[in-house]
C-alpha positions, 0 to 999 in steps of 0.5 A, spaced: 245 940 128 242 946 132 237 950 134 234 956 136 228 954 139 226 953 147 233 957 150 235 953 156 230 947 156 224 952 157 218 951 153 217 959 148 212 961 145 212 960 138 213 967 135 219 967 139 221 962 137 220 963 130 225 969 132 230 966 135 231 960 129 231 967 124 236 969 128 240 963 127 239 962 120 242 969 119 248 968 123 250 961 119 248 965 113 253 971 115 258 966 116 258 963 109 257 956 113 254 950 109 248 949 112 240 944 110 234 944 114 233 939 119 228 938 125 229 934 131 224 931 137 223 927 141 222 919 140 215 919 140 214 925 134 210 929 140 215 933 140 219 938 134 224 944 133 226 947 127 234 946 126 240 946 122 245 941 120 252 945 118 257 942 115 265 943 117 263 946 125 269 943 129 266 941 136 269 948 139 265 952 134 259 949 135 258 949 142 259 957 141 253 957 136 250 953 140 252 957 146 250 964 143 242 962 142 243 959 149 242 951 148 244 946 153 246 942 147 248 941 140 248 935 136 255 932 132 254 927 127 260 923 124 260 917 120 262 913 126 257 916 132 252 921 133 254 926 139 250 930 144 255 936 145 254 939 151 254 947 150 256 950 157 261 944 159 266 939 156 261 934 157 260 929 150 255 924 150 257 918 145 252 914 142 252 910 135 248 911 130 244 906 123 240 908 117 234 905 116 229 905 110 223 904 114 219 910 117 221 911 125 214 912 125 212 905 123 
């Protein structure tokens, strides 16, 4: 999963980001790369950013699509771990992972 918004951690205004998540679609399109919506945020759903999840990426590849649109991170999902994949280092923060039919929400 990847975004565009907030390069760098620093909060951007919504028409930048609007504008860099554009520019990110483009590139996963011009790629010819599988992709859905997503959205990610934080625990409490206070905070939100637009995103994609792409389908095929190897860690390296998407660390570089991370990379281009200046994200500090990256986020990996495999049937067995969710993994934060830091863009500028060789960091990997693993963690597991369940489904649940219930609303985060609730």
């Amino acid at each position: 999963m990847i975004t565009a918004w907030n390069p760098r951690g620093r909060t951007a205004s919504d028409d930048a980001n609007v504008h860099a998540q554009r520019l990110l679609l483009d590139e996963v399109r011009h790629r010819g790369l599988t992709w859905w919506p997503a959205e990610g945020g934080d625990a409490c759903g206070t905070h939100r950013e637009e995103s994609v999840a792409v389908v095929g990426l190897s860690d390296t590849a998407a660390r570089d699509l991370g990379r281009r649109f200046r994200q500090d991170a990256v986020f990996a999902w495999t049937p067995g771990a969710w993994r934060v994949l830091a863009c500028d280092t060789a960091a990997v923060a693993v963690s597991g992972w369940t489904s649940s039919t219930q609303s985060a929400l609730a």
